[in-house]
C-alpha angles and dihedrals in degrees: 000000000000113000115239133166091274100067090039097071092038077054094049083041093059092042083088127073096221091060094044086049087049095051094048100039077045117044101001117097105272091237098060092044097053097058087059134104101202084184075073097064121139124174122219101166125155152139109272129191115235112190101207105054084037083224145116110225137203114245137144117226113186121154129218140185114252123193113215128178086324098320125102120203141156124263120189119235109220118189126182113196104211120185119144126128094255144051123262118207091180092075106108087049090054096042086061103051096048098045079055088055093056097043082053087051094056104054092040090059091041097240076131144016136212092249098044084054135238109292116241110264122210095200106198122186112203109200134179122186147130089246113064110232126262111169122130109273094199120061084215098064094060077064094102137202088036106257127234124282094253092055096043099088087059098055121102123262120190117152126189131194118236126205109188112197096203094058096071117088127233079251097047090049093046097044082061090059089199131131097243085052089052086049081056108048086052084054086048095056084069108185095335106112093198088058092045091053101051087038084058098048090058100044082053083060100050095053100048081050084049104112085219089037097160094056088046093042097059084041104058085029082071107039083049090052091048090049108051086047088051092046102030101034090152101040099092092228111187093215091138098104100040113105101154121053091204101037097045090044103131082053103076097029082062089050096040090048095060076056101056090036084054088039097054089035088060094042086056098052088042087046087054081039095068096030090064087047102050087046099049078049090054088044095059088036094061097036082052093057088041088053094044081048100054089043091053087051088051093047094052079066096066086207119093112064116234098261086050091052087044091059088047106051105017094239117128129262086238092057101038081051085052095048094048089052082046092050091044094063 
């Protein structure tokens, strides 16, 4: 996966635990969330080699304690940012390769040994794009035809967990009142400039209600920098002085509302657009059905041959020659 400025600011987001925590309380299955103690994060991202693919990627590593049936131990928390424009049904190929590179990792750095065991890995792929994803999630069931039962138990399994950004709905993001949810609902307004506005303004609302409000505030001020230069290249946005989403508020809605003006102002002319072409459409329509009338007039004579009606009414020998056929049943 190539790296791109997309998948950057989701990397420098998830640098910080609160985000991480609000992913997984969020979008992560309840019952994997619970058993964790967010206060135990640790982060081990990097940018890892993979020989195979010959790429760095971009992925997110933190650890956590989980507490299962007495006993406490640390999961690793591994996270693919995948945001590229189109599907990739390699994926579960490339999950476990790369979940192989960073077992390798840790042995080779010595946060394990052989002896002590591997730890256990919860590989995550966040994706956002207009297509909702349809990859395979499990590396075993790439394994086709289905093998027979005596060879199943050697196949791979690898399963990841996708959270697909484009799947929630405005009400199911709103309904998180996080931060992360409120990232996600901007993503969600896609291109459209009135969506983005009203994703903004509630985003404005969710940090001033943030207990740690300033932190939050010059985290998501940047990610929403970065994504209104990724989305809106072209737009001239004078974003260079605002440092504070909520303070500068009125800073970006002003420049968020000559979008949406631009925006509406270009939905009426292709509006008038299509209504002058749908008229001119109706107009040929209705002068065709005239011409086909008067042919058929012309034809009830049994006089005039079909290249003497075709002079006289601009129809096609072909189609006079139809409607005479037509006439005759």
């Amino acid at each position: 996966m190539a790296t791109n400025h997309h998948d950057t600011g989701y990397k420098e987001l998830f640098s910080h635990p609160e985000f991480v925590q609000q992913l997984m309380e969020g979008f992560a299955p309840i019952e994997i969330a619970q058993l964790m103690n967010f206060s135990t994060l640790k982060n081990h991202s990097g940018n890892y080699i993979t020989p195979l693919f010959e790429e760095k990627f971009e992925d997110v590593v933190w650890s956590v304690e989980v507490t299962w049936e007495g006993i406490t131990q640390r999961v690793f928390l591994y996270i693919l940012l995948e945001f590229q424009s189109k599907i990739d049904s390699t994926m579960p190929l490339r999950l476990m390769h790369y979940v192989a590179c960073f077992y390798d990792h840790l042995l080779k750095t010595r946060e394990t040994t052989v002896r002590q065991g591997l730890p256990p890995i919860f590989p995550m792929v966040l994706y956002n794009g207009s297509q909702r994803w349809s990859a395979r999630q499990d590396i075993y069931d790439m394994v086709q035809p289905a093998p027979p039962e005596f060879l199943r138990v050697y196949q791979p399994h690898l399963r990841y967990y996708l959270i697909d950004e484009g799947r929630y709905t405005d009400e199911e993001l709103i309904s998180k009142q996080t931060p992360l949810s409120g990232i996600f609902g901007v993503e969600n307004a896609g291109h459209s400039w009135e969506a983005l506005q009203q994703a903004v303004d509630r985003i404005v609302e969710i940090v001033k209600a943030d207990p740690n409000k300033d932190r939050v505030d010059k985290i998501i001020t940047r990610w929403i920098k970065r994504h209104l230069q990724r989305v809106a290249p072209k737009a001239r946005l004078n974003l260079d002085r605002m440092s504070s989403l909520v303070e500068d508020r009125n800073m970006l809605a002003e420049n968020l509302e000559n979008l949406v003006k631009k925006e509406r102002l270009e939905g009426r002319q292709e509006g008038r657009q299509e209504g002058r072409q749908k008229g001119r459409q109706e107009g040929d329509r209705r002068a065709l059905e005239e011409k086909r009338k008067t042919v058929r007039h012309l034809l009830s004579f049994g006089v005039l041959s079909n290249d003497q009606i075709a002079v006289a009414t601009g129809l096609s020998v072909d189609e006079i020659d139809k409607l005479r056929i037509e006439d005759k049943h």
